[in-house]
LOFIKOL-577504 format. One record per atom (N, C-alpha, C, O): residue number from 0; residue in one letter; atom name; x, y, z. Coordinates in steps of 0.02 Angstrom, whole numbers. Layout:
! residues N
> seq,type,atom,u,v,w
> NUM,A,CA,X,Y,Z
...
This chain:
! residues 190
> seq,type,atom,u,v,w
> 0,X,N,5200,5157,3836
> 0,X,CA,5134,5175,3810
> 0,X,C,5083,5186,3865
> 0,X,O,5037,5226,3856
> 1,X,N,5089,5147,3928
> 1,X,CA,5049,5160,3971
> 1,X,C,5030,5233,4001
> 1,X,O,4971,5247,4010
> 2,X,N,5073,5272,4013
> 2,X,CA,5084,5335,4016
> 2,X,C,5071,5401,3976
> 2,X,O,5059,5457,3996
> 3,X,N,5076,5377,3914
> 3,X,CA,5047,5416,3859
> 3,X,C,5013,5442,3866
> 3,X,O,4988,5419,3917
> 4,X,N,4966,5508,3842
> 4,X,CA,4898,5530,3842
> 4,X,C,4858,5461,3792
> 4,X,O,4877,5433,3741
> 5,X,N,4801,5454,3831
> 5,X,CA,4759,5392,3792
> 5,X,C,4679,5415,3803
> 5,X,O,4667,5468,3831
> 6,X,N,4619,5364,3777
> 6,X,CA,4558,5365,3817
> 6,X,C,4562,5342,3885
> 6,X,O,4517,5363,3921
> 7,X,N,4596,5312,3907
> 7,X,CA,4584,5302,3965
> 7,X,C,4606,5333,4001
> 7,X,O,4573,5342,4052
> 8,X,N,4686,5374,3993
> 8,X,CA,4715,5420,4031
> 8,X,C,4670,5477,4049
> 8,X,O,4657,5499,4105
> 9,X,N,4642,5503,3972
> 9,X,CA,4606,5564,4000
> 9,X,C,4544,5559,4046
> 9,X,O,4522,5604,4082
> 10,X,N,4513,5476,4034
> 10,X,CA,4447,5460,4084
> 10,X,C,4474,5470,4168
> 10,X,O,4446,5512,4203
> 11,X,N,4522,5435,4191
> 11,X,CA,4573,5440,4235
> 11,X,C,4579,5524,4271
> 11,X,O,4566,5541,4328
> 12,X,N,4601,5562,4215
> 12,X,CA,4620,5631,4222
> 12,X,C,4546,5659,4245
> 12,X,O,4542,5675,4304
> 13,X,N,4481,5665,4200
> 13,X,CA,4440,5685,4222
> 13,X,C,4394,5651,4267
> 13,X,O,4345,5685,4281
> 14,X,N,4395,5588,4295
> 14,X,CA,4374,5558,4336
> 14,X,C,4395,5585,4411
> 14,X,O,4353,5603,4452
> 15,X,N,4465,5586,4421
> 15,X,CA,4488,5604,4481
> 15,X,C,4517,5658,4504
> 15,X,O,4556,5665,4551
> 16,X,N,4478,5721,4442
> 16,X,CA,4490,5783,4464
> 16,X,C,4386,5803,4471
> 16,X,O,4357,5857,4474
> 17,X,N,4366,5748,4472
> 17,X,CA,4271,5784,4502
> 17,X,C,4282,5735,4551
> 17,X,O,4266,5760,4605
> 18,X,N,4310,5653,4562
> 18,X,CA,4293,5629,4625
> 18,X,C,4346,5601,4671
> 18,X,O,4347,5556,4713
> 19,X,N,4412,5662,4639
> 19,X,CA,4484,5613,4694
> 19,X,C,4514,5552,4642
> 19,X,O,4485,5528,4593
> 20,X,N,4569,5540,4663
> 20,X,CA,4599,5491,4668
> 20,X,C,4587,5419,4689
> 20,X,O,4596,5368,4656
> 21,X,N,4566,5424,4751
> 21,X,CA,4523,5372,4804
> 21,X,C,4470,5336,4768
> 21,X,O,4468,5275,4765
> 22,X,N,4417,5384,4735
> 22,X,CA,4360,5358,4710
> 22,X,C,4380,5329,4622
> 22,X,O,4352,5289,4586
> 23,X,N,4418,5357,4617
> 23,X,CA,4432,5335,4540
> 23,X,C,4460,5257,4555
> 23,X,O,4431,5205,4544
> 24,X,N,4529,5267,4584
> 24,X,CA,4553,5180,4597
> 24,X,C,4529,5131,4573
> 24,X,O,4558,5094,4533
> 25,X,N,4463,5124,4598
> 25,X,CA,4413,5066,4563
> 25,X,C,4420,5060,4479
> 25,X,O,4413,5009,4446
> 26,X,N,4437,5136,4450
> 26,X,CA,4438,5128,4376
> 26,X,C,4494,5107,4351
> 26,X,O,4495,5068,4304
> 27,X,N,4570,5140,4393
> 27,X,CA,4602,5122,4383
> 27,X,C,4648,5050,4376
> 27,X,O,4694,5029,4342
> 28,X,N,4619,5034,4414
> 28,X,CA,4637,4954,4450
> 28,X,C,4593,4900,4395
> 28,X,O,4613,4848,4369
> 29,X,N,4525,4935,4388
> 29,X,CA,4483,4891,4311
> 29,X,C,4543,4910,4261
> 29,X,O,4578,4863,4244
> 30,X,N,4555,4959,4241
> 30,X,CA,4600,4986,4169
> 30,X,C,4640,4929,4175
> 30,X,O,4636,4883,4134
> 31,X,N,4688,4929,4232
> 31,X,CA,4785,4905,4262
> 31,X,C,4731,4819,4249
> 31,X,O,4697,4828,4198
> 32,X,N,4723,4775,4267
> 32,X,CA,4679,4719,4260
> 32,X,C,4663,4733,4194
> 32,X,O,4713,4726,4159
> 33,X,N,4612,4749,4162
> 33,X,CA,4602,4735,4103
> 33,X,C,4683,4713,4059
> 33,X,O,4708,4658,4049
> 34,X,N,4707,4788,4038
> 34,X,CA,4741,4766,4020
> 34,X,C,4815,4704,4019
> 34,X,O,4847,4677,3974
> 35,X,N,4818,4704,4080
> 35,X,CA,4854,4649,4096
> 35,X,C,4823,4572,4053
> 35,X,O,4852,4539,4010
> 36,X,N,4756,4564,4082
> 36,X,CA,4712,4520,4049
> 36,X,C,4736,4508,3973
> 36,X,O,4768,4458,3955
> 37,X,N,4713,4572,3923
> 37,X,CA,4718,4579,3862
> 37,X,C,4801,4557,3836
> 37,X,O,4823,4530,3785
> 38,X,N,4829,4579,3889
> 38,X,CA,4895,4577,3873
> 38,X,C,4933,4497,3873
> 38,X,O,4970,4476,3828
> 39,X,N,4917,4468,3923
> 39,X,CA,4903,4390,3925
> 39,X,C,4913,4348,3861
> 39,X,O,4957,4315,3834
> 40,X,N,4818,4374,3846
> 40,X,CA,4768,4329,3809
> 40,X,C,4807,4342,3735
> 40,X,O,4812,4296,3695
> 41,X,N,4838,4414,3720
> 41,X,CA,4873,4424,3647
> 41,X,C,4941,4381,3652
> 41,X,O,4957,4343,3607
> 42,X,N,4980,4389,3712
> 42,X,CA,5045,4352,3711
> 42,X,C,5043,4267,3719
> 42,X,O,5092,4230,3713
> 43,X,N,4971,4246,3734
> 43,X,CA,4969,4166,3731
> 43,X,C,4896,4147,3692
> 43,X,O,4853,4107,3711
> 44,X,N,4897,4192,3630
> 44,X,CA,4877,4150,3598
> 44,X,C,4807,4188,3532
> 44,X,O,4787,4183,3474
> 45,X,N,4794,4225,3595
> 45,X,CA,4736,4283,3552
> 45,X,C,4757,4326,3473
> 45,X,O,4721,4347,3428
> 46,X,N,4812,4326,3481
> 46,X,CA,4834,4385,3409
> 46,X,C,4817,4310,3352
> 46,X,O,4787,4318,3299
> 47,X,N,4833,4270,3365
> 47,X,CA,4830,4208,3311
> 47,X,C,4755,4194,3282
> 47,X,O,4742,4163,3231
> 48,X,N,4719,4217,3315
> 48,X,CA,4647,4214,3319
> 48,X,C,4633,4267,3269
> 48,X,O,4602,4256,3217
> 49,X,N,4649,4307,3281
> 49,X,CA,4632,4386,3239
> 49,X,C,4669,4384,3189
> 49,X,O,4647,4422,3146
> 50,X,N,4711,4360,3175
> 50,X,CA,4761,4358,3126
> 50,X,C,4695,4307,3066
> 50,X,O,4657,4337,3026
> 51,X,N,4696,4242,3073
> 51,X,CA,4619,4206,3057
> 51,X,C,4562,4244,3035
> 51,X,O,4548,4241,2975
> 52,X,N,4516,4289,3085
> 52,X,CA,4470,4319,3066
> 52,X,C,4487,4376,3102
> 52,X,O,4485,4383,3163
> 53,X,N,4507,4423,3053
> 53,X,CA,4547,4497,3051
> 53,X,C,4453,4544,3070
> 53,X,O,4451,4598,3100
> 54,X,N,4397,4513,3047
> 54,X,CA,4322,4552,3065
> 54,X,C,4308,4569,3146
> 54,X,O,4276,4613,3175
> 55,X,N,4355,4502,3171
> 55,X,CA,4350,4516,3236
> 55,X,C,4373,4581,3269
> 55,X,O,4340,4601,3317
> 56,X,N,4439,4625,3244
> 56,X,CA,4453,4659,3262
> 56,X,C,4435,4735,3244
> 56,X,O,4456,4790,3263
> 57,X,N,4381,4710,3193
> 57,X,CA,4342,4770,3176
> 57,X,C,4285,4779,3222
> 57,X,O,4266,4830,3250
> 58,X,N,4262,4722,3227
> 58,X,CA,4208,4747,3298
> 58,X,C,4234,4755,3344
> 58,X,O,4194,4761,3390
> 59,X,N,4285,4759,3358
> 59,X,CA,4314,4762,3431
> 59,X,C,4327,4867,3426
> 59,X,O,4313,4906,3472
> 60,X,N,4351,4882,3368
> 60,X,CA,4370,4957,3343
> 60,X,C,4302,4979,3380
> 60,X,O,4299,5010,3434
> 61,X,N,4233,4951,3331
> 61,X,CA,4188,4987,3328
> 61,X,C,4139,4984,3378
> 61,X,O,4093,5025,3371
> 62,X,N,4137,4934,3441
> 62,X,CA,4102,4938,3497
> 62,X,C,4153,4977,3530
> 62,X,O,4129,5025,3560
> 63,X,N,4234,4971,3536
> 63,X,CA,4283,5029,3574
> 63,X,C,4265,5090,3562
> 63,X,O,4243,5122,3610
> 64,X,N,4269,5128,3486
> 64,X,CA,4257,5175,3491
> 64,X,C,4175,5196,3515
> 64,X,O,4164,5246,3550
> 65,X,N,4129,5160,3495
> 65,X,CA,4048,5186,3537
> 65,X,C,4064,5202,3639
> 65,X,O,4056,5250,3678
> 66,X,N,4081,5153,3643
> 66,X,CA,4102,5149,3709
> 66,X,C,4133,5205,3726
> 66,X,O,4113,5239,3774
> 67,X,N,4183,5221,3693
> 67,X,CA,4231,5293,3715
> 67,X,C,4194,5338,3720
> 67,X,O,4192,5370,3772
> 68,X,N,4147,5357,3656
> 68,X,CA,4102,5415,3641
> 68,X,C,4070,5428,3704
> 68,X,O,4082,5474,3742
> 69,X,N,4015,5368,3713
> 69,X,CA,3973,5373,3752
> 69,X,C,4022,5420,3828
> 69,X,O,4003,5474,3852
> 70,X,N,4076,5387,3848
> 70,X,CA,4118,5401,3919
> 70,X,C,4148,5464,3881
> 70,X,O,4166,5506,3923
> 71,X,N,4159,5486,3813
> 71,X,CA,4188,5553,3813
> 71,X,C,4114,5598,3829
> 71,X,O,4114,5645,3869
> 72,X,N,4066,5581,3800
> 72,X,CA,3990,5629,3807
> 72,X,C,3970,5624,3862
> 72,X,O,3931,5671,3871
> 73,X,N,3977,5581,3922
> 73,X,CA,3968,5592,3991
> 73,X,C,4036,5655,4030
> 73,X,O,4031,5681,4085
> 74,X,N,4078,5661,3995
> 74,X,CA,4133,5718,4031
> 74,X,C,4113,5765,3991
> 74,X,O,4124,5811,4031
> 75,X,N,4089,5796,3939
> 75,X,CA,4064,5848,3893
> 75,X,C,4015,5870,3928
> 75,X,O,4016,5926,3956
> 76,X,N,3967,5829,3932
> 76,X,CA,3892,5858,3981
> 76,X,C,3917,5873,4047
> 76,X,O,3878,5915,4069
> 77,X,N,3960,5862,4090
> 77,X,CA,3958,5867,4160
> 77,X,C,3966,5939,4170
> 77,X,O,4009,5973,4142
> 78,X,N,3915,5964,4216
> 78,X,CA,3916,6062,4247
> 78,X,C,4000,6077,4240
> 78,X,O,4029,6106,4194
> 79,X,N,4026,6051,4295
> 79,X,CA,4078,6069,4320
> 79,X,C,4079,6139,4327
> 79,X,O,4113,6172,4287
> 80,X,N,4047,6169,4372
> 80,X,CA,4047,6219,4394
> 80,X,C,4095,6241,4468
> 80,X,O,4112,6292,4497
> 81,X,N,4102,6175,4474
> 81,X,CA,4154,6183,4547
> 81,X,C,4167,6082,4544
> 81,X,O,4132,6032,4545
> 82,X,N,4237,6098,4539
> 82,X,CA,4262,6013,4543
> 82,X,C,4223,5992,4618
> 82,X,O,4223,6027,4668
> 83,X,N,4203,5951,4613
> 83,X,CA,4180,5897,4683
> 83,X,C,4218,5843,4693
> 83,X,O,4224,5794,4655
> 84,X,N,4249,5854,4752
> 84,X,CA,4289,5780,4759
> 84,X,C,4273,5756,4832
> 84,X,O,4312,5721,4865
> 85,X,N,4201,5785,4858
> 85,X,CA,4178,5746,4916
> 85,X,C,4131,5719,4893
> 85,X,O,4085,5731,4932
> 86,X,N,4107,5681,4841
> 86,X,CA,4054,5638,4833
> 86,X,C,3989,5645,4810
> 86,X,O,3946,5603,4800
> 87,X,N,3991,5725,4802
> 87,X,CA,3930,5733,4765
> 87,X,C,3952,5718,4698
> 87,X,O,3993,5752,4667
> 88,X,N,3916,5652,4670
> 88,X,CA,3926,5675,4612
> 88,X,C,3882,5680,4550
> 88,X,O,3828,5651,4549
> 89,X,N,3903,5718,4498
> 89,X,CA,3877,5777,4466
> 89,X,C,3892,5729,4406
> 89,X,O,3836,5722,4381
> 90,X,N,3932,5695,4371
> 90,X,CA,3921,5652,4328
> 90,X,C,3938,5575,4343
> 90,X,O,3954,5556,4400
> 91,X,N,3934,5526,4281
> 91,X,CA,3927,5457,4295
> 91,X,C,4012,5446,4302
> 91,X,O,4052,5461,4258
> 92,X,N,4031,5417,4364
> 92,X,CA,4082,5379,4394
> 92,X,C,4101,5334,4343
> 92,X,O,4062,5288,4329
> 93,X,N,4164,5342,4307
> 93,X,CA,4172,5264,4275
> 93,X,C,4194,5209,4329
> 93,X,O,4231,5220,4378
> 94,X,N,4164,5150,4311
> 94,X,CA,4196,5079,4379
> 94,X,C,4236,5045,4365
> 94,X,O,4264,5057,4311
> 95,X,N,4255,4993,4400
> 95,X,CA,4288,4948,4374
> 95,X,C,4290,4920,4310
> 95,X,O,4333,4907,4268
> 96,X,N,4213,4912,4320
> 96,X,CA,4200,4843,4244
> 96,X,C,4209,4887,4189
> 96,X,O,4225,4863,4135
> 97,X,N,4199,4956,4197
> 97,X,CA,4211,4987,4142
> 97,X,C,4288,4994,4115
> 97,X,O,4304,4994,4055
> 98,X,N,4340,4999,4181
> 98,X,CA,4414,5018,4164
> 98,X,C,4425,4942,4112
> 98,X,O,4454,4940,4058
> 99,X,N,4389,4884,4149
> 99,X,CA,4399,4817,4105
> 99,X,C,4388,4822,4026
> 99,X,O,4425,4809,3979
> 100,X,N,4339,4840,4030
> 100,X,CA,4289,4836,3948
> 100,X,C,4319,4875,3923
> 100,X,O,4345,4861,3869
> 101,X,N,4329,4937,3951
> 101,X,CA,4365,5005,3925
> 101,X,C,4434,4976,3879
> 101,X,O,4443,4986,3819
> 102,X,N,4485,4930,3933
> 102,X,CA,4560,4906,3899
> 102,X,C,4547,4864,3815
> 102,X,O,4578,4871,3763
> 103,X,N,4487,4822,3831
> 103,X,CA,4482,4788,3789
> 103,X,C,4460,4809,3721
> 103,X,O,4471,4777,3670
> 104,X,N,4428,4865,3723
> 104,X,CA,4395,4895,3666
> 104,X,C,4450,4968,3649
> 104,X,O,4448,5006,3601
> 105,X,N,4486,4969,3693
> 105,X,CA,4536,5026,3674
> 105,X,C,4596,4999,3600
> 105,X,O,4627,4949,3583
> 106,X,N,4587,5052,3580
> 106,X,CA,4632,5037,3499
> 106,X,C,4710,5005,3531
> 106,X,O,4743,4953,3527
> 107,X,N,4719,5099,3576
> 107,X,CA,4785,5103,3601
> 107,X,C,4814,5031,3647
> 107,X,O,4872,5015,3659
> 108,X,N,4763,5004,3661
> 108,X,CA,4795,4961,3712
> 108,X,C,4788,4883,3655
> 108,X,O,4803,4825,3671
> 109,X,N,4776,4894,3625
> 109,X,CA,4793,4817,3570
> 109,X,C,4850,4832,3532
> 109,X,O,4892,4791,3515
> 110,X,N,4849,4900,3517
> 110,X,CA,4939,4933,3489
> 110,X,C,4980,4897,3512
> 110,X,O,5011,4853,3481
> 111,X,N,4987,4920,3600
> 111,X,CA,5023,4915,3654
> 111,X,C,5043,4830,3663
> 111,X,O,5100,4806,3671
> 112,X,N,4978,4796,3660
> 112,X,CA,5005,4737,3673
> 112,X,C,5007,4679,3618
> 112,X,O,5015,4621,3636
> 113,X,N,5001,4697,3553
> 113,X,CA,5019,4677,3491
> 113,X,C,5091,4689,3490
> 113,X,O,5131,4644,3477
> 114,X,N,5107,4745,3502
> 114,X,CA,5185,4756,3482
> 114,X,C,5210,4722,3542
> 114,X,O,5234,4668,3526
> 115,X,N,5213,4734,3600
> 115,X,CA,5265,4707,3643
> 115,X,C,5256,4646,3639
> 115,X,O,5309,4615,3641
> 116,X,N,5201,4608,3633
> 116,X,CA,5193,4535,3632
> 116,X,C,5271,4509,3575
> 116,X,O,5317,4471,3586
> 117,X,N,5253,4553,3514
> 117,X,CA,5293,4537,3440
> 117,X,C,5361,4550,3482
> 117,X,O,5393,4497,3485
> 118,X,N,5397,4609,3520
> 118,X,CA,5451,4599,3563
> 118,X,C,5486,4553,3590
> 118,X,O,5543,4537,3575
> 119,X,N,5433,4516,3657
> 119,X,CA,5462,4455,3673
> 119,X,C,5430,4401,3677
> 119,X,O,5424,4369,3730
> 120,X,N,5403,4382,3613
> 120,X,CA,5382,4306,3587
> 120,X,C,5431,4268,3543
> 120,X,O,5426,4210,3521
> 121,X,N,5502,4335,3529
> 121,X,CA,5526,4311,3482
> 121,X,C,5558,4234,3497
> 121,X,O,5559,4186,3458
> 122,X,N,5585,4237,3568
> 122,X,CA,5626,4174,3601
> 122,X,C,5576,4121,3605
> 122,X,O,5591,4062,3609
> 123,X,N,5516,4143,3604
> 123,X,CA,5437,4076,3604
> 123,X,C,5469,4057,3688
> 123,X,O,5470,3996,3696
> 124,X,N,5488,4084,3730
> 124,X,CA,5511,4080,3804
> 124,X,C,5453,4085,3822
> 124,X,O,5440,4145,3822
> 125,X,N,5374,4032,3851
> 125,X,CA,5344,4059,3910
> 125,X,C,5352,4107,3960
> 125,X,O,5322,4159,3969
> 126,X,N,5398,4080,3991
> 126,X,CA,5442,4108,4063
> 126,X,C,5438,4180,4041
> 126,X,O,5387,4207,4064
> 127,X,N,5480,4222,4000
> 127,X,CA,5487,4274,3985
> 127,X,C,5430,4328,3973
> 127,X,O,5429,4385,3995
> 128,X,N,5371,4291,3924
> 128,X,CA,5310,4314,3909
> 128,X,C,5288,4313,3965
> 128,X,O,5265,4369,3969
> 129,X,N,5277,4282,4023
> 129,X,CA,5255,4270,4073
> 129,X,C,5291,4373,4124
> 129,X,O,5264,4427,4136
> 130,X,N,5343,4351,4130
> 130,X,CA,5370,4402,4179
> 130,X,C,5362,4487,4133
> 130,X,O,5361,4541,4163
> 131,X,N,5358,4481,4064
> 131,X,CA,5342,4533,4043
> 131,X,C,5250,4543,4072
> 131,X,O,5253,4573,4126
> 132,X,N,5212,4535,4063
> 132,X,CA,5153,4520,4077
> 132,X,C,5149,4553,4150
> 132,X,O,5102,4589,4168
> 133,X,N,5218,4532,4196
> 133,X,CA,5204,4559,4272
> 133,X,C,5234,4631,4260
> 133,X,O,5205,4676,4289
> 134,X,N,5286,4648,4221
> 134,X,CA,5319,4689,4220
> 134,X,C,5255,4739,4207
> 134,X,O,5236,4774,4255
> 135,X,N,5231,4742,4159
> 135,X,CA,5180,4777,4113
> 135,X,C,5124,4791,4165
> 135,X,O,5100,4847,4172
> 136,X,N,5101,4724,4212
> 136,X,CA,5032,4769,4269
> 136,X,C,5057,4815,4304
> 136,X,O,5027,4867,4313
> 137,X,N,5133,4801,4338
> 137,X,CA,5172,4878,4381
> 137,X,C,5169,4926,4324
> 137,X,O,5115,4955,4328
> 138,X,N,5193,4941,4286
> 138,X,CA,5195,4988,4272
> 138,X,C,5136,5006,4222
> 138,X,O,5150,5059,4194
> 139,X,N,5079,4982,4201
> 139,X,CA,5010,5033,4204
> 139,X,C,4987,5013,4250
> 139,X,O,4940,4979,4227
> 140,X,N,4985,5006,4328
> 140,X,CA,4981,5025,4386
> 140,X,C,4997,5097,4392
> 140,X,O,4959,5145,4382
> 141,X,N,5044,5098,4405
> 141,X,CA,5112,5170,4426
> 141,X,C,5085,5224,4361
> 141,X,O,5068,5281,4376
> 142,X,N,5085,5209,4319
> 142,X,CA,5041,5263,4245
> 142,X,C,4998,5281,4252
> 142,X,O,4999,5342,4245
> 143,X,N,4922,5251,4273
> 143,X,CA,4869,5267,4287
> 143,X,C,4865,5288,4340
> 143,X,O,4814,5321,4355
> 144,X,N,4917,5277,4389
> 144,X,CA,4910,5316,4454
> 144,X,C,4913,5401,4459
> 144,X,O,4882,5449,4482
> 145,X,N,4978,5381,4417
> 145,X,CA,4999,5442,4400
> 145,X,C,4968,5499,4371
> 145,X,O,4987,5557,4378
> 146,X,N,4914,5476,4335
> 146,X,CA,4857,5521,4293
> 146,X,C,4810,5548,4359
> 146,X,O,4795,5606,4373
> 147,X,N,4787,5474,4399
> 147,X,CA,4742,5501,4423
> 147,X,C,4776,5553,4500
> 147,X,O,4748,5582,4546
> 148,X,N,4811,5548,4490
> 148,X,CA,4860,5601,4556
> 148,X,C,4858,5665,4504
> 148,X,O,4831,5714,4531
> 149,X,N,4872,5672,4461
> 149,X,CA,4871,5741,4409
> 149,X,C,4815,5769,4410
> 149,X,O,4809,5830,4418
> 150,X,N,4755,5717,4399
> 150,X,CA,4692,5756,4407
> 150,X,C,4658,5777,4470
> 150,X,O,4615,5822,4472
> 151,X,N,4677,5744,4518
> 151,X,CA,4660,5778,4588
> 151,X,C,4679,5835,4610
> 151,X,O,4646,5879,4638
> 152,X,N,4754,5834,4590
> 152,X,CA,4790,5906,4575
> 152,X,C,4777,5952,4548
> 152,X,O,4792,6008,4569
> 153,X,N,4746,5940,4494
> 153,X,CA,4720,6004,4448
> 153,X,C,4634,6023,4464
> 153,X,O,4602,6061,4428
> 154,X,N,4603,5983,4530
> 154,X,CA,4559,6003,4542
> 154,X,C,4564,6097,4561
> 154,X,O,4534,6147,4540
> 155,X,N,4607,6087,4599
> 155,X,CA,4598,6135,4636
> 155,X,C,4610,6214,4585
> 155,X,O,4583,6269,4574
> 156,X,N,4666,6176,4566
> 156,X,CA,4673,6261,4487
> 156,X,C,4601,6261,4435
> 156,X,O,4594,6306,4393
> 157,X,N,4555,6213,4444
> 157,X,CA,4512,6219,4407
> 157,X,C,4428,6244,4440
> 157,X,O,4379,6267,4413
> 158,X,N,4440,6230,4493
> 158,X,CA,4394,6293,4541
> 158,X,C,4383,6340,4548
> 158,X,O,4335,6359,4582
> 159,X,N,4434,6386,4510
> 159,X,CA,4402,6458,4504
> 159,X,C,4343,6470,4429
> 159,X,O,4348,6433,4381
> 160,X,N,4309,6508,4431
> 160,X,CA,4275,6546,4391
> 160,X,C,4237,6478,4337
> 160,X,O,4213,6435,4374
> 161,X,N,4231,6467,4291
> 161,X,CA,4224,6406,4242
> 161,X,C,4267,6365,4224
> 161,X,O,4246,6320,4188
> 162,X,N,4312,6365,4234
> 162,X,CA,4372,6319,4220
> 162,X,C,4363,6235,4209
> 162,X,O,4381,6194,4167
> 163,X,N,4329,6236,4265
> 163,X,CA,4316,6172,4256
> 163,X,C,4259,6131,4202
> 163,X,O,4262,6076,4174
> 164,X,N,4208,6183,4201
> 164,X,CA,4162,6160,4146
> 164,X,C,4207,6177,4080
> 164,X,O,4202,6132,4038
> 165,X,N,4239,6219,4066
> 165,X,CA,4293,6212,3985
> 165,X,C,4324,6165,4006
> 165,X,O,4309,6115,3973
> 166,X,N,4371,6151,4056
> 166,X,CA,4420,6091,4031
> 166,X,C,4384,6022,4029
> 166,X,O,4413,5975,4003
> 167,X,N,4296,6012,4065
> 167,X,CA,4273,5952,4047
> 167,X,C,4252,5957,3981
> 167,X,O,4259,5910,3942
> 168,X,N,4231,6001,3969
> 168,X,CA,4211,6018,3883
> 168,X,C,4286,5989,3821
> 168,X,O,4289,5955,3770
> 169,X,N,4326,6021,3858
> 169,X,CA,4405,6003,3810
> 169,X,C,4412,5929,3823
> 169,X,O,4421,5901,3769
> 170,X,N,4411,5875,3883
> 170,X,CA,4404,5823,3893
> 170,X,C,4364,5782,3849
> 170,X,O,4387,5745,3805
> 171,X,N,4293,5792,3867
> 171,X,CA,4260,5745,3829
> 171,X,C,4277,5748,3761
> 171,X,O,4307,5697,3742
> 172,X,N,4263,5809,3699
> 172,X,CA,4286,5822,3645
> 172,X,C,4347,5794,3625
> 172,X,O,4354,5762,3573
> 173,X,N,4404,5811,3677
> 173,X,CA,4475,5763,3634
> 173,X,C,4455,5696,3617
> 173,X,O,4448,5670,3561
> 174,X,N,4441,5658,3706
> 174,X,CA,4409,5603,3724
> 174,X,C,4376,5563,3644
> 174,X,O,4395,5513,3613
> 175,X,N,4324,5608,3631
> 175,X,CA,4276,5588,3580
> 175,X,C,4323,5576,3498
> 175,X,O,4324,5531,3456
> 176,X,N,4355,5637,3507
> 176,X,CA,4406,5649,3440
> 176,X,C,4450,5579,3462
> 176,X,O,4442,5527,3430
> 177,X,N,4476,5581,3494
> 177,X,CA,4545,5552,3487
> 177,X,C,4500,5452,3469
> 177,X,O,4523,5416,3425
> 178,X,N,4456,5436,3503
> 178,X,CA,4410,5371,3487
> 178,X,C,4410,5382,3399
> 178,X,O,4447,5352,3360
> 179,X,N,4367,5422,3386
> 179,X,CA,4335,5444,3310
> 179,X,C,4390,5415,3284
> 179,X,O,4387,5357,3264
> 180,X,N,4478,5470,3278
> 180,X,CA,4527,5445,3246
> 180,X,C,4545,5388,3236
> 180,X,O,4569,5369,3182
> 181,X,N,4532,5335,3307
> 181,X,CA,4605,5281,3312
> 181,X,C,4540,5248,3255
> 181,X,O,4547,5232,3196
> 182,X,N,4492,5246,3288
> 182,X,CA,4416,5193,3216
> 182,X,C,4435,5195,3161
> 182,X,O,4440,5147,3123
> 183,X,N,4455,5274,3146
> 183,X,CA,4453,5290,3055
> 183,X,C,4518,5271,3043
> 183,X,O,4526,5251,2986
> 184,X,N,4578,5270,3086
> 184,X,CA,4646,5236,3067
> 184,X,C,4634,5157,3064
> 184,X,O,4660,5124,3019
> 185,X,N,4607,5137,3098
> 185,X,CA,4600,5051,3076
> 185,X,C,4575,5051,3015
> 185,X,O,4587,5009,2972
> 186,X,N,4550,5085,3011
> 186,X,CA,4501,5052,2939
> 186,X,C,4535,5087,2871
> 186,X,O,4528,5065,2814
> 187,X,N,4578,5152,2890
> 187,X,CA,4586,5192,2833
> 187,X,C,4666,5136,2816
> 187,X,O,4683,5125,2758
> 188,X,N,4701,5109,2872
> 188,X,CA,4765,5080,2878
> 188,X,C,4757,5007,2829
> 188,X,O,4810,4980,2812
> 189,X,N,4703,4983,2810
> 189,X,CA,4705,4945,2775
> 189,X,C,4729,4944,2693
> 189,X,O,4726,4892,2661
């Protein structure tokens, strides 16, 4: 799932095709951390909580999806008239604390670690929950890397003519859509 197209993938994607790879890291490394965190806190002990007061996880939908909006309507507005990946920059940088807040309020990433938690909790093995947990930061490490190497890459095909202001336009909009959906699936899934 880490790998997937997600909100965060595409923040990733359009983050480090206006400021690099280099400068994104910081987001990525908040995302790879957050979710690790989240991933933890559900496999020792957090899903039991929500399970209790199920409201909790409705505010969690509905500050995630505001949050997304807001970071999809900052890639919608950006010129992008010519990708910048020396530092001018032309819209708001997501940071660290955001890749953090970002994991936590993401639909996709409580999917992610609801289900695998349900995977290997079955043995109630610490140990195991434990090394899945390490398994899981390498590889959305290596996922998010991977996005943000794609978007540095596609800076350069997106430098000619407008390109880049449509594909931030197609960004933020999915971005925004794809938040809108996962909200109205929590709530419609009941």
């Amino acid at each position: 799932m880490s790998i997937s197209p997600g909100p965060i993938n595409l923040t990733i994607l359009s983050s480090s095709m206006n400021y690099g790879v280099k400068k994104t890291f910081g987001f990525i490394s908040g995302a790879t951390i957050g979710f690790t965190l989240l991933l933890a806190a559900v496999c020792f002990g957090l899903y039991q909580l929500l399970a209790i007061y199920p409201v909790l996880l409705d505010g969690i939908c509905i500050l995630g999806t505001v949050l997304l909006i807001w970071i999809g309507w900052n890639i919608f507005k950006a010129d992008g008239e010519k990708i910048q990946t020396n530092g001018q920059e032309k819209i708001a940088m997501p940071s660290f604390m955001q890749g953090m807040l970002m994991q936590w309020l993401n639909p996709k990433a409580w999917i992610a670690a609801v289900s695998g938690t349900a995977l290997f909790s079955a043995s109630h093995n610490q140990f195991y929950l434990a090394v899945f947990v390490l398994i899981y930061f390498i590889v959305c490490y290596l996922s998010l890397l991977i996005w943000g190497i794609a978007g540095q890459q596609l800076a350069g095909f997106l430098n000619e003519r407008h390109r880049a202001k449509i594909f931030n336009r197609i960004m933020g909009a999915v971005l925004i859509g794809i938040s809108l959906q996962m909200c109205w699936q929590h709530f419609i899934a009941r």
